[in-house]
C-alpha positions as CSV (number, residue, x, y, z in Angstrom):
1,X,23.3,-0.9,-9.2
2,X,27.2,0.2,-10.3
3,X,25.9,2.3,-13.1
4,X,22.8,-0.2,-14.6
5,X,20.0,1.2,-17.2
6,X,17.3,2.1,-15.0
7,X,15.2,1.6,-19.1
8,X,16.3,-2.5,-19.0
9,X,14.8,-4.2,-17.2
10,X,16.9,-5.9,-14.1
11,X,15.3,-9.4,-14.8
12,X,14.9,-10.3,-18.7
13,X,15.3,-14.2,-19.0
14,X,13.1,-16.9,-17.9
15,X,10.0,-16.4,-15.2
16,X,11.3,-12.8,-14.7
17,X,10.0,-12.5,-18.5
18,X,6.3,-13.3,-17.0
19,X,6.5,-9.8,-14.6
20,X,7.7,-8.1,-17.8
21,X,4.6,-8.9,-19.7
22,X,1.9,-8.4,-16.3
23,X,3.8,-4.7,-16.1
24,X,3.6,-3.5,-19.5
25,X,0.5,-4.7,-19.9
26,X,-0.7,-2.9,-16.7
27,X,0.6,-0.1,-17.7
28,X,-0.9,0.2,-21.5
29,X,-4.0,-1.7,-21.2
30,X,-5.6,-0.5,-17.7
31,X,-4.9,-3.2,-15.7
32,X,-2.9,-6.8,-16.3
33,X,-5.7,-9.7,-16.4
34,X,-6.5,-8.7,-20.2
35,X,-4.1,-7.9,-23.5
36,X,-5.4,-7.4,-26.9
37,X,-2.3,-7.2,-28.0
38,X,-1.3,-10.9,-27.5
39,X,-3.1,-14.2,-28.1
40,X,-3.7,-12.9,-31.6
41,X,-6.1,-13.9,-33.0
42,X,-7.5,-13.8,-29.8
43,X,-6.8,-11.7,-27.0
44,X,-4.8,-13.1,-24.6
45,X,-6.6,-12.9,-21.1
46,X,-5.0,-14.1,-17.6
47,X,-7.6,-14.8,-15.6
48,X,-6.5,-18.3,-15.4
49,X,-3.3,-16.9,-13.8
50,X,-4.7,-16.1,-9.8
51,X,-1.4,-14.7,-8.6
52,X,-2.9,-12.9,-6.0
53,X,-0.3,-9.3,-6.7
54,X,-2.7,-7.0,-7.3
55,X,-1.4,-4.7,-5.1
56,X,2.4,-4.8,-6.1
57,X,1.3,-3.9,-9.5
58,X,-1.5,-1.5,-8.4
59,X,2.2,0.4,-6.6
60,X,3.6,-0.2,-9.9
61,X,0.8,1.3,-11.9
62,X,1.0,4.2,-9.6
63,X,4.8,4.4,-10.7
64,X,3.9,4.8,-14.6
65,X,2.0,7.6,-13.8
66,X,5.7,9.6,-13.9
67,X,7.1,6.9,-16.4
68,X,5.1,5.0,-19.3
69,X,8.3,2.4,-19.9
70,X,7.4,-0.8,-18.2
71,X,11.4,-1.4,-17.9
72,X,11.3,1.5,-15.6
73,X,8.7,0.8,-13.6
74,X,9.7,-2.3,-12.9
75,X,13.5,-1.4,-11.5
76,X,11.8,1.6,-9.7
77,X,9.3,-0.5,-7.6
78,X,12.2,-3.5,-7.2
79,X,14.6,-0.6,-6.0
80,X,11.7,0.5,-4.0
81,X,10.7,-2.6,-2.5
82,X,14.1,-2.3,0.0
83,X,12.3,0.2,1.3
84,X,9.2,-0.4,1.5
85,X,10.6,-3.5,3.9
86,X,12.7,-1.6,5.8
87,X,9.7,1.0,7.2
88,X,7.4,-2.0,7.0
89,X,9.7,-3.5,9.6
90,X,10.5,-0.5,11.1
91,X,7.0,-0.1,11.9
92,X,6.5,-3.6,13.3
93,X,9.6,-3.4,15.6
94,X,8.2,0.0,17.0
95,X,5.2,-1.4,17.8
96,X,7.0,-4.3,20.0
97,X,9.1,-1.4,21.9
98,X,12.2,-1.7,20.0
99,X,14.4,1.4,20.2
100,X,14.9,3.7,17.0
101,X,18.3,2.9,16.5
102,X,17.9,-1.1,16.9
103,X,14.9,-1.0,14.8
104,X,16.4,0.7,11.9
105,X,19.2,-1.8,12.0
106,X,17.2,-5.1,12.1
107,X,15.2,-3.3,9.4
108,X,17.7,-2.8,7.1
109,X,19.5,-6.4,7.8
110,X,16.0,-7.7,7.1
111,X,15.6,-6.2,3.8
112,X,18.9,-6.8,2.4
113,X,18.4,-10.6,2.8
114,X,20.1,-13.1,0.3
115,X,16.6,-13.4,-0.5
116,X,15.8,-10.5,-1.7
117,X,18.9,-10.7,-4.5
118,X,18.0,-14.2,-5.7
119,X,15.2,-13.6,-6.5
120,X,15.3,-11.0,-8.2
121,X,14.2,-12.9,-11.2
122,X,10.3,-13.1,-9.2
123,X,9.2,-9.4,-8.4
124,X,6.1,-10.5,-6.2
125,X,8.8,-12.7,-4.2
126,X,11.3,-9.7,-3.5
127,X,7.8,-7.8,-2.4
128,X,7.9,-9.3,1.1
129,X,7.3,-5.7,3.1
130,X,4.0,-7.4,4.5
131,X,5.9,-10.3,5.9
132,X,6.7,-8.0,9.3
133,X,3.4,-6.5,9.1
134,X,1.7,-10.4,9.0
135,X,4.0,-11.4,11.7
136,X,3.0,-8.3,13.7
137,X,-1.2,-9.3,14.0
138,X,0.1,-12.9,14.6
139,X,2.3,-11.7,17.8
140,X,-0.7,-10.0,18.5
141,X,-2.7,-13.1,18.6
142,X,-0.4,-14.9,20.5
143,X,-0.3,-11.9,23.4
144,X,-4.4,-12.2,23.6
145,X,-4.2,-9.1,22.3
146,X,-8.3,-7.8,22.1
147,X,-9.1,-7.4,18.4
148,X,-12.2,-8.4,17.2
149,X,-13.6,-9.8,20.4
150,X,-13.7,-8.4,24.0
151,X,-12.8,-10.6,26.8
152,X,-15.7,-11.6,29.7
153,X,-18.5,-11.5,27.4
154,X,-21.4,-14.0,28.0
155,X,-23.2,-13.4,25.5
156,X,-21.1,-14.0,22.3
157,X,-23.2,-11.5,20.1
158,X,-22.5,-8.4,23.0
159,X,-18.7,-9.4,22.5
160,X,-17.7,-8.3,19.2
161,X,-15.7,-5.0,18.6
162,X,-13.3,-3.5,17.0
163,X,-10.5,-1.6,18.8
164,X,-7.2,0.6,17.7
165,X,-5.3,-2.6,17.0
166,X,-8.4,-4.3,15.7
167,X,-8.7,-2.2,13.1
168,X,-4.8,-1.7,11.8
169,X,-4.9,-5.7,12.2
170,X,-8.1,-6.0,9.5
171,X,-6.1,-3.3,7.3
172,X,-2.8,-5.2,7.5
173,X,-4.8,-8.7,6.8
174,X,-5.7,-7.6,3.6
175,X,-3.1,-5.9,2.6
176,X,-1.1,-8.9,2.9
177,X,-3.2,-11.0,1.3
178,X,-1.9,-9.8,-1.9
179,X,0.5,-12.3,-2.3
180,X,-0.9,-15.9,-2.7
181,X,2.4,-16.9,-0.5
182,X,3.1,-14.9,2.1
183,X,-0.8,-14.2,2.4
184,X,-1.2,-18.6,2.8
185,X,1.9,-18.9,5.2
186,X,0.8,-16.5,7.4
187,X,-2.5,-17.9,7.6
188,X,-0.8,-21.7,8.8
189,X,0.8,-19.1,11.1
190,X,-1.8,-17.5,12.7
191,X,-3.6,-20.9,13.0
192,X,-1.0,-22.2,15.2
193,X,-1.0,-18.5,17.1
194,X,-5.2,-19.2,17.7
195,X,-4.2,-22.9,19.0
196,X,-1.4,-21.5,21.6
197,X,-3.9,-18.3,22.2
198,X,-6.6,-20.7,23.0
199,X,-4.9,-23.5,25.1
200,X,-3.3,-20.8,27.5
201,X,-6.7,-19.7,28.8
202,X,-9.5,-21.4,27.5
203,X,-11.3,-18.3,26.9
204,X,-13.8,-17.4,24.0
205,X,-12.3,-14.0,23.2
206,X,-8.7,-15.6,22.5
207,X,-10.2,-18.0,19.9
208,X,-12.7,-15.8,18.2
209,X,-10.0,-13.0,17.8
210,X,-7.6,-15.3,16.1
211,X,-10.7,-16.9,14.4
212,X,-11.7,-13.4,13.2
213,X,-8.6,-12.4,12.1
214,X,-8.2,-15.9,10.2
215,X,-11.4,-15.2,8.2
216,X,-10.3,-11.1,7.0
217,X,-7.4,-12.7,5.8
218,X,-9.0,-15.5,4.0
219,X,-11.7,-13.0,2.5
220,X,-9.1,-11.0,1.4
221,X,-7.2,-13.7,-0.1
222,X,-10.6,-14.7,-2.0
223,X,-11.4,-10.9,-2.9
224,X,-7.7,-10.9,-4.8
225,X,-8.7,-13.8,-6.7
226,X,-12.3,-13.0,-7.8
227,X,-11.7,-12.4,-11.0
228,X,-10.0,-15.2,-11.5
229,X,-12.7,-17.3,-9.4
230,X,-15.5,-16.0,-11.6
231,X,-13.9,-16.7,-15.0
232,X,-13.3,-20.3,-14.3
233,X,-17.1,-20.3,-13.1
234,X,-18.3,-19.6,-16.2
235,X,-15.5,-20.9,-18.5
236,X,-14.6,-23.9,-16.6
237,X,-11.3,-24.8,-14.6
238,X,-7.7,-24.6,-16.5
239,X,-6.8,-27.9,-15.4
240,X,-3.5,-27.5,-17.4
241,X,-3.2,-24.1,-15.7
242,X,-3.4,-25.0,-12.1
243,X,-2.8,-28.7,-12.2
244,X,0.5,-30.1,-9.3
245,X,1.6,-32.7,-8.3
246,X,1.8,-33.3,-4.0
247,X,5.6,-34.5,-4.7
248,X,6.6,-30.8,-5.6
249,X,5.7,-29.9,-2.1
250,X,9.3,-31.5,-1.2
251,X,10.9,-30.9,-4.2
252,X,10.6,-27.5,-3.7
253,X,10.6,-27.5,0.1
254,X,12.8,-25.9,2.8
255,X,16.1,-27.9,3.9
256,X,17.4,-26.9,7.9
257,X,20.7,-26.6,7.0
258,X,20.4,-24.3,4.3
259,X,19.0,-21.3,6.7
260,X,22.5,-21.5,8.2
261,X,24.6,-22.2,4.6
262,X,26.3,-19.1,3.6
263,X,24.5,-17.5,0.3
264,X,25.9,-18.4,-2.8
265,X,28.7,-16.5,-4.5
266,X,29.4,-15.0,-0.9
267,X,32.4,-12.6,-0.7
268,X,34.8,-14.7,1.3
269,X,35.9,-17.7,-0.7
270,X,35.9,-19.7,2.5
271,X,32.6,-19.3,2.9
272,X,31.3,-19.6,-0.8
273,X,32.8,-22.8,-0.9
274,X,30.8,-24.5,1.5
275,X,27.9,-23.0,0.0
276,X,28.6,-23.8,-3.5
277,X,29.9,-28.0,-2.8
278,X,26.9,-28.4,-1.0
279,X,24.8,-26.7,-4.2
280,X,26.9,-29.4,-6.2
281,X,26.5,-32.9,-4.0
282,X,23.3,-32.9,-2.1
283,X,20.0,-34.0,-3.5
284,X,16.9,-31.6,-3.9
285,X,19.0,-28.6,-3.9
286,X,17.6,-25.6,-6.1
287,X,15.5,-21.9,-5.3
288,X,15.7,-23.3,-1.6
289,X,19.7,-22.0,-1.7
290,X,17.3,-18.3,-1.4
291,X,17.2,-18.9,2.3
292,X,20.3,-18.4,3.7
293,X,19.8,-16.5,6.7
294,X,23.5,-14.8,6.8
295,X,25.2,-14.7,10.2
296,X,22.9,-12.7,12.0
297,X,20.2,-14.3,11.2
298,X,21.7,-18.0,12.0
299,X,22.2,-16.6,15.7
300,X,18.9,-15.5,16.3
301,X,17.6,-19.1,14.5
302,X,19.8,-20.8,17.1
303,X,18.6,-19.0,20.1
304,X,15.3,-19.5,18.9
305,X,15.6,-23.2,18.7
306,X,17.5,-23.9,22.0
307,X,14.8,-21.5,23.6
308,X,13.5,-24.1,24.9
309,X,16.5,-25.5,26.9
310,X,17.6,-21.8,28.5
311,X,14.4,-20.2,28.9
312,X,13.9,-21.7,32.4
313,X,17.2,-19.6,33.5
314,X,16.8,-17.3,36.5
315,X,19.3,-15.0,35.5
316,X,17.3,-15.1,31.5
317,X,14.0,-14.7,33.0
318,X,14.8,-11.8,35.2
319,X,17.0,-9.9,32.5
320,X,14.4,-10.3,29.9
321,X,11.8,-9.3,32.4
322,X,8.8,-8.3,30.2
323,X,10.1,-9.6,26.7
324,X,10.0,-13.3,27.6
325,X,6.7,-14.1,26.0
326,X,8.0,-12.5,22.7
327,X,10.6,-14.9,22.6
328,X,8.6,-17.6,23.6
329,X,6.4,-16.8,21.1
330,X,9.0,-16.3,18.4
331,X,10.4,-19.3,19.4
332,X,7.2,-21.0,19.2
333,X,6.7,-19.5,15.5
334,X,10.3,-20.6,14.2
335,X,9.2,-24.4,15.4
336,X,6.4,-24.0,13.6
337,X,7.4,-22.5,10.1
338,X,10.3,-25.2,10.1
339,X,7.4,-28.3,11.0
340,X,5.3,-26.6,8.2
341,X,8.1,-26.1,5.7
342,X,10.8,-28.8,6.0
343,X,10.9,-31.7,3.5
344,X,8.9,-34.2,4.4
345,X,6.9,-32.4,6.7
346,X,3.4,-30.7,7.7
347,X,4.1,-29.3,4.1
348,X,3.9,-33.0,2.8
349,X,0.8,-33.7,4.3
350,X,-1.0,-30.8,3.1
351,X,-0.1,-31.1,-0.4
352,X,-2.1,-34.6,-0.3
353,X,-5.6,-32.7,-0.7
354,X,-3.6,-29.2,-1.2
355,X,-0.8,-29.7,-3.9
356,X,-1.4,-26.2,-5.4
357,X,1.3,-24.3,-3.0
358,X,4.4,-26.1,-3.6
359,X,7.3,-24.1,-2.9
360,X,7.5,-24.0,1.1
361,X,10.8,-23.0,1.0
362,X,9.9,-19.6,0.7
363,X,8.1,-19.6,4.3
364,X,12.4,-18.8,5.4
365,X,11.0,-15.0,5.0
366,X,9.2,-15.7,8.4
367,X,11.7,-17.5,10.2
368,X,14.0,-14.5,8.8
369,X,12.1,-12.3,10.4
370,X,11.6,-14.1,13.8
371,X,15.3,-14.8,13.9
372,X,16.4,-10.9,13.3
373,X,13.7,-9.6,15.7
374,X,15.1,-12.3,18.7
375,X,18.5,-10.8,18.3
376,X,17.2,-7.2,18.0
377,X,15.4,-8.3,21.6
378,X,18.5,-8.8,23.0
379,X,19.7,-5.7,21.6
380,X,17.2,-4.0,23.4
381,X,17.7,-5.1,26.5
382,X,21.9,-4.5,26.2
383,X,20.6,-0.9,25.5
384,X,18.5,-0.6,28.7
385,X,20.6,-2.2,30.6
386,X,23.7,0.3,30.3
387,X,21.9,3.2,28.2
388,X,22.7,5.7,31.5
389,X,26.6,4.7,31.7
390,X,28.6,7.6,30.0
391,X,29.7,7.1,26.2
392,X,27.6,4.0,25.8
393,X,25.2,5.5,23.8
394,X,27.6,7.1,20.9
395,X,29.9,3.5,21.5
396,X,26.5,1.5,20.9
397,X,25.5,3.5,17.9
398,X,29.0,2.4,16.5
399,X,28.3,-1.0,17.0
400,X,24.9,-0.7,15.0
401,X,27.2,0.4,12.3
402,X,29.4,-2.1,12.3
403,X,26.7,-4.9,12.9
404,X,25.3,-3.2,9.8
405,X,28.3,-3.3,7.5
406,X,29.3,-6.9,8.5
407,X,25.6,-8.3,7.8
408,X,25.2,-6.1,4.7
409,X,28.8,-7.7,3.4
410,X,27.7,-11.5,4.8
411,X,24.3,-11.1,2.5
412,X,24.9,-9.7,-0.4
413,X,27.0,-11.6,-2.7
414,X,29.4,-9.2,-5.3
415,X,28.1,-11.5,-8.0
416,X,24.5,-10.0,-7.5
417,X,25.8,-6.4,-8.9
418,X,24.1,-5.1,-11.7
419,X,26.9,-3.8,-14.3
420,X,26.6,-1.4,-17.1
421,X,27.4,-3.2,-20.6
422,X,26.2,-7.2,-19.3
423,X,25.1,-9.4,-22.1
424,X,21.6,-8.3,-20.4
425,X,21.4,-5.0,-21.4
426,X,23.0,-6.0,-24.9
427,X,20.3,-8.4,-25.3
428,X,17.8,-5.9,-24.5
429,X,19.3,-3.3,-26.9
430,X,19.7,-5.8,-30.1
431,X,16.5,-7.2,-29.9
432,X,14.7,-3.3,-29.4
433,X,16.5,-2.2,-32.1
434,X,16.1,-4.9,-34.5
435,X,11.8,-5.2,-33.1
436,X,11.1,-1.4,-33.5
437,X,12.4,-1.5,-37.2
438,X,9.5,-4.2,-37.6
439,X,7.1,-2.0,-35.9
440,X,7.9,1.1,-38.1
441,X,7.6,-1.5,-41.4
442,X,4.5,-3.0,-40.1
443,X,1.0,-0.9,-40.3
444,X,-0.6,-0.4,-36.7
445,X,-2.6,-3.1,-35.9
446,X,-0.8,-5.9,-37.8
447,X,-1.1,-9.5,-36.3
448,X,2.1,-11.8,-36.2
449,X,2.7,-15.3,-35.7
450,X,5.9,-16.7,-33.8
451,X,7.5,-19.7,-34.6
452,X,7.8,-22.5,-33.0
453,X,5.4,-23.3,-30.8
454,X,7.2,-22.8,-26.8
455,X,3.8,-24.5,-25.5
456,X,1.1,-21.5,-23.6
457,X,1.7,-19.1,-20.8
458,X,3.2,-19.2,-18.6
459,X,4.5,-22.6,-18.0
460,X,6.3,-22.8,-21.3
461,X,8.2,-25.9,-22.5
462,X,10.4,-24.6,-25.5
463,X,12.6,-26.5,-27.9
464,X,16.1,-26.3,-29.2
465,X,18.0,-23.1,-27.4
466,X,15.1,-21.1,-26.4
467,X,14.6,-19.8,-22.6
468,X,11.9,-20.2,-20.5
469,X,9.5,-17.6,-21.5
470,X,11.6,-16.1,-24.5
471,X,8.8,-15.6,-27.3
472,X,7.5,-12.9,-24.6
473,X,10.1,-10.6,-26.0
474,X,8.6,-9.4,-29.3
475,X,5.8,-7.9,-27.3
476,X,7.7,-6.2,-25.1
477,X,9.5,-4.3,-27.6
478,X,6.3,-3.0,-29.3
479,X,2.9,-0.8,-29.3
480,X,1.1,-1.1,-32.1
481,X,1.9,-4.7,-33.2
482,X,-0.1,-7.9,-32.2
483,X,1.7,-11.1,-31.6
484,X,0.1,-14.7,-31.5
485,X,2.1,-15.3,-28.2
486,X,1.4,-15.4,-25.2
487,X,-1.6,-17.6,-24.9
488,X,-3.0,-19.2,-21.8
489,X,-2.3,-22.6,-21.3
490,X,-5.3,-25.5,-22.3
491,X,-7.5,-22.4,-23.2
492,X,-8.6,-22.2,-27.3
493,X,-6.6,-20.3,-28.6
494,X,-3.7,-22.1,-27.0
495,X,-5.1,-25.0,-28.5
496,X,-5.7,-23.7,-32.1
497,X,-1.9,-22.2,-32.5
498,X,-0.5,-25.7,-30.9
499,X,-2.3,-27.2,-34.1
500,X,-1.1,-24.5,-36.2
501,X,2.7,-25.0,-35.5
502,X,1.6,-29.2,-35.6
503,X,0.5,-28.6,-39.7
504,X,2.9,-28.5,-42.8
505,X,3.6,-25.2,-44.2
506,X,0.9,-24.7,-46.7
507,X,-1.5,-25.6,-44.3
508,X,-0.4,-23.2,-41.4
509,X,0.0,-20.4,-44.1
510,X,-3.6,-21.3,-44.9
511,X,-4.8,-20.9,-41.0
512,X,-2.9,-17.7,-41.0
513,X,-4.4,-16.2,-44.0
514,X,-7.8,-17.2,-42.4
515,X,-7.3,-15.3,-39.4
516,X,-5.9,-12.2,-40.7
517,X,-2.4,-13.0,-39.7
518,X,0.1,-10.5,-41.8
519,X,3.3,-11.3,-40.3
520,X,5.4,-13.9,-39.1
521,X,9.0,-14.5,-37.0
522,X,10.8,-17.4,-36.9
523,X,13.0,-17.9,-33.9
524,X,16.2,-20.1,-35.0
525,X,16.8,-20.9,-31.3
526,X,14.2,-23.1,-31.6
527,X,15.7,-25.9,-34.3
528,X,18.0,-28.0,-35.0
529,X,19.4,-26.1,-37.8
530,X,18.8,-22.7,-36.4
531,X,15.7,-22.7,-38.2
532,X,16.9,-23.2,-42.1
533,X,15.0,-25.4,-43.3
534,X,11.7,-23.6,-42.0
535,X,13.2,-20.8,-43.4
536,X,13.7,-22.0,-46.8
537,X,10.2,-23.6,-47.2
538,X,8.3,-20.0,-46.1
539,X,10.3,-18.4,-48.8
540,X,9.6,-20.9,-51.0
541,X,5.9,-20.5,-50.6
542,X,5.7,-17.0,-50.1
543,X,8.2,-15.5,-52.3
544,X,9.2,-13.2,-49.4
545,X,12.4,-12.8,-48.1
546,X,13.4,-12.3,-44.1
547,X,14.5,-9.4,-42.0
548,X,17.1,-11.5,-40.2
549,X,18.0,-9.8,-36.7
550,X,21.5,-9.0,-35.9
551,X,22.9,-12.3,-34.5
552,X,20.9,-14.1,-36.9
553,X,18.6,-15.8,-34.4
554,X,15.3,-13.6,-35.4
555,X,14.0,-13.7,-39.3
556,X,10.7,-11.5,-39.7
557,X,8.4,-12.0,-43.1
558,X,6.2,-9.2,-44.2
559,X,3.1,-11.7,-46.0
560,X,1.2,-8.6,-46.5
561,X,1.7,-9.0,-50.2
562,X,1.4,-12.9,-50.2
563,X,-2.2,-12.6,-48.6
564,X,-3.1,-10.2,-51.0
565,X,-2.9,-12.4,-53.5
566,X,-5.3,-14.5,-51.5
567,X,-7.3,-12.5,-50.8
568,X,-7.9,-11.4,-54.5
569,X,-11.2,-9.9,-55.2
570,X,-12.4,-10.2,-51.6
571,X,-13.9,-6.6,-49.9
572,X,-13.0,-6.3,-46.5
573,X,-16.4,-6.6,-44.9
574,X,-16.0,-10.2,-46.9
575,X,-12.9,-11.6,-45.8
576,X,-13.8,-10.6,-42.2
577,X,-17.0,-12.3,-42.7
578,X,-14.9,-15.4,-43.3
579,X,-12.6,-14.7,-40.7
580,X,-15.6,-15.2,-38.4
581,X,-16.6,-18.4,-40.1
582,X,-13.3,-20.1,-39.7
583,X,-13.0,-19.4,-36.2
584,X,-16.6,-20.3,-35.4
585,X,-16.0,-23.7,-37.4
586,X,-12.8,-24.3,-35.1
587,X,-14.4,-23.5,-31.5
588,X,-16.7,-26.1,-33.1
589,X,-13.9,-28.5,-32.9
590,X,-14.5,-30.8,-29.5
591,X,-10.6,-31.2,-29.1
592,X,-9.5,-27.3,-29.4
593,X,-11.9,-27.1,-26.3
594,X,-10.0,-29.7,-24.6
595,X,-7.4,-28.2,-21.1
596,X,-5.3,-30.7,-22.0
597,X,-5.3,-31.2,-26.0
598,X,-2.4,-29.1,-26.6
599,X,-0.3,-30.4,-23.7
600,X,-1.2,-34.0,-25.1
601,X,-0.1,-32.6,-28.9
602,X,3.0,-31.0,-27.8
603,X,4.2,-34.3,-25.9
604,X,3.5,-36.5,-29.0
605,X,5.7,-34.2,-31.0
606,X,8.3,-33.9,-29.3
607,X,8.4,-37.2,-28.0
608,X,11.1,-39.7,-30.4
609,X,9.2,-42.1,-32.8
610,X,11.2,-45.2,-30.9
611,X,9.8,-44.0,-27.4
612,X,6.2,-44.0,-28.6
């Protein structure tokens, strides 16, 4: 981390913004599917969002018990999360008969993927420490390992049980079933691990085993999502929300070559080259540059894949010995994961009637893992092979090392360091600074408005020179104040602001006034003319001038004193009485009900006159 604030966050821009916001508000309102203080009016609540993390941020809440700063927590449980994989792995490699020394190597090289630096930006992505433990109950599956089911049974009620591994299995299934993902790959995985269990021997207990493992992970996969599942039972589906299209499956899926590509940025220039003209001149080329495997990795992919030409080999079968159907099974499981993954494949055809996982890319964590393990085998058997000779042992741990040091160097690109003083942290620091002098003018409580409208959380389409998810930022900088964004997408509220932004001045001042709205920022990022002219016209009507922010990006108004003039003569028990009126008269309104009314609104307004 060269020196990095462990108090910034190591992801602020764009969908890194979106763990932001589910941490802090984690950590200050109990858990993250509801925040009173966004949405305002409403309260913004997230239950549309199923992302299926509940236990990366139930770690993470764990975490804030020593440390209530979300910024933190987060770079704690990210720092964290290289360990977590390595014992994860660790574990799993142990459990195959890997030797200490081997395991804690393919371990370590397995956690320090490319991967895990890319995406840094996605904290439930770099979470992948249940990958190894998945692939573990799959191998087990694919050994006819007894489970759930013991084998010779006539009777298929006397059969069911539930042994040593049975039981770590259930355990691991729903532990990684956390991660909508990992938890849905591994699930086409173990399918294909029931189908080769089952066609081997023909026996009940190999299918129901795979069958019952198949169902602990599903119901664990449904358990995550329940409260998500019983929202939209009773408020209806967010079509906006969790609408895709069966196309993104290849836009977003996993290309052959790049598994082998060097990671981008790598530290020979050589080598970064290749990575980084490909990037420029091939088609479909963007998060899918995450899967480089490194050099390590690309060996064990290529043994993997011509498995099926050597395994036949005396000489391999008799050195191998015992460890034959793990490759065979690994190899089996690479085939797989690339059929399922590739553009244009199994992928494809499930997004027909499945669109709503797109990016297959990210199934490379498993073949990752399979390729590592396949050259840890090998390892293995170097190691009992010549293990008795004299000095092997100490020359062998040397090699580790330097294995270790090479892969370490081939995966991690330099550009990936964290520095002290990036335009990051400066960000951060500007925009706390100039956010907590709002928060000590403001009264506890107040409710703000942000202009313009980005569009609702969290797939956010902003104008002008705005970022991804940028109107997130207020909030994160504050405790006591209530900001109007973020709202979830095609719900009311979402809606009702989209038609706010959508109304001349005096009209939105008048919908702000109505809903106890005391505040407002205007982001300049967001026009034309760096916000001027919206500017001018809210100090014309107000009479209030801005708090402009540092770089002149941010201007704040204070309308406390403009909406007391409104609200002239009006108790507070009667201006919250027509607070209440106004909003029941615009859930009244068929077309702030609508999923897709503000999508629709935003489209038209953005879209030029001679287009329409």
């Amino acid at each position: 981390m060269n020196g990095a604030r462990l108090d910034v966050p190591y992801t602020y821009d764009g969908d890194g913004l979106e763990y932001n916001l589910l941490v802090k508000t984690t950590i200050e309102n109990g858990w993250w599917l509801e925040n009173p203080m966004t949405g305002a009016p409403g309260t913004l609540e997230m239950y549309d969002y199923a992302i299926g993390s509940n236990l990366d941020l139930l770690i993470m809440k764990i975490i804030s018990l020593f440390s209530g700063n979300y910024a933190v927590v987060m770079n704690l449980y990210y720092i964290l999360g290289f360990f977590l994989t390595a014992l994860c792995s660790l574990y799993v490699f142990r459990q195959l008969k890997i030797a200490y020394p081997i395991a804690v190597f393919g371990g370590l090289i397995f956690s320090f993927l490319y991967y895990h630096f890319f995406r840094i930006i996605h904290y439930n992505l770099v979470s992948y420490y249940m990958v190894p433990l998945m692939v573990l109950v799959i191998l087990w599956i694919c050994q006819n390992e007894t489970l759930f089911y013991r084998k010779g049974k006539t009777r298929l009620l006397s059969g069911f049980t539930l042994t040593h591994k049975g039981l770590i299995a259930a355990v691991i299934l729903l532990i990684t079933s956390t991660h909508s993902y990992y938890g849905y790959f591994g699930l086409l995985l173990l399918a294909v691990a029931v189908l080769w269990a089952y066609s081997r021997t023909f026996q009940r207990s190999d299918f129901l085993n795979g069958a019952i493992a198949g169902i602990i992970l599903v119901a664990g996969i449904l358990l995550n999502k329940l409260p998500s599942l019983i929202y939209g039972l009773f408020n209806g589906p967010s079509f906006v929300m969790s609408y895709r299209y069966a196309f993104e499956s290849e836009t977003w899926g996993l290309k052959l070559i790049q598994l082998f590509l060097p990671a981008q940025g790598h530290r020979i220039p050589f080598l970064a080259d290749i990575a980084q003209k490909y990037t420029l001149y091939r088609p479909l080329v963007n998060e899918n540059v995450s899967v480089s495997l490194g050099i390590i990795g690309s060996i064990g992919l290529i043994i993997l894949l011509g498995w099926i030409f050597i395994r036949g080999f005396p000489y391999i079968q008799a050195r191998l010995n015992k460890k034959a159907p793990l490759v065979d099974h690994l190899s089996l499981l690479t085939f797989a994961s690339i059929l399922i993954g590739t553009i244009g494949g199994i992928s494809a055809i499930i997004a027909q009637v499945f669109p709503e996982i797109h990016s297959y890319n990210r199934i490379s964590l498993y073949i990752a893992f399979f390729a590592i393990l396949v050259v840890l085998v090998f390892l293995q058997l170097l190691f009992e092979q010549y293990r008795t000779k004299p000095l092997f042992c100490p020359v062998f741990l040397i090699l580790l090392l330097v294995l270790l040091t090479f892969g370490i160097f081939d995966q991690v690109p330099a550009g990936y360091a964290l520095t002290p003083g990036s335009d990051r942290e400066k960000e951060f620091q500007m925009q706390a600074d100039y956010f907590a002098q709002i928060e000590a003018e403001m009264p506890a409580g107040s409710s703000i408005f942000i202009l313009p409208d980005i569009g609702g959380f969290p797939n956010s389409n902003p104008p002008g020179k705005i970022k991804g998810l940028d109107s997130l930022k207020p909030y994160l900088h504050t405790h006591t104040l209530k900001w109007s964004y973020p709202t979830m997408k095609g719900r009311f509220w979402d809606n009702w602001q989209t038609a706010v932004c959508a109304s001349n001045p005096e009209d939105m001042m008048g919908h702000l006034y109505a809903t106890g709205f005391t505040g407002l920022l205007v982001d300049g990022y967001g026009y034309a003319d760096g916000g001027a002219k919206t500017e001018n016209s809210i100090t014309t009507l107000t009479g209030t001038k801005p708090l402009m922010s540092s770089d002149g990006r941010y201007a704040f108004y204070d309308l406390r004193s403009f909406m007391n003039q409104k609200k002239a003569g009006m108790s507070d028990a009667q201006f919250e009485s027509a607070k209440q009126e106004y909003i029941k008269t615009m859930m009244a309104r068929p077309e702030l009900q609508s999923p897709l009314f503000g999508s629709e609104l935003r489209e038209k307004l953005t879209t030029p006159a001679s287009t329409q």
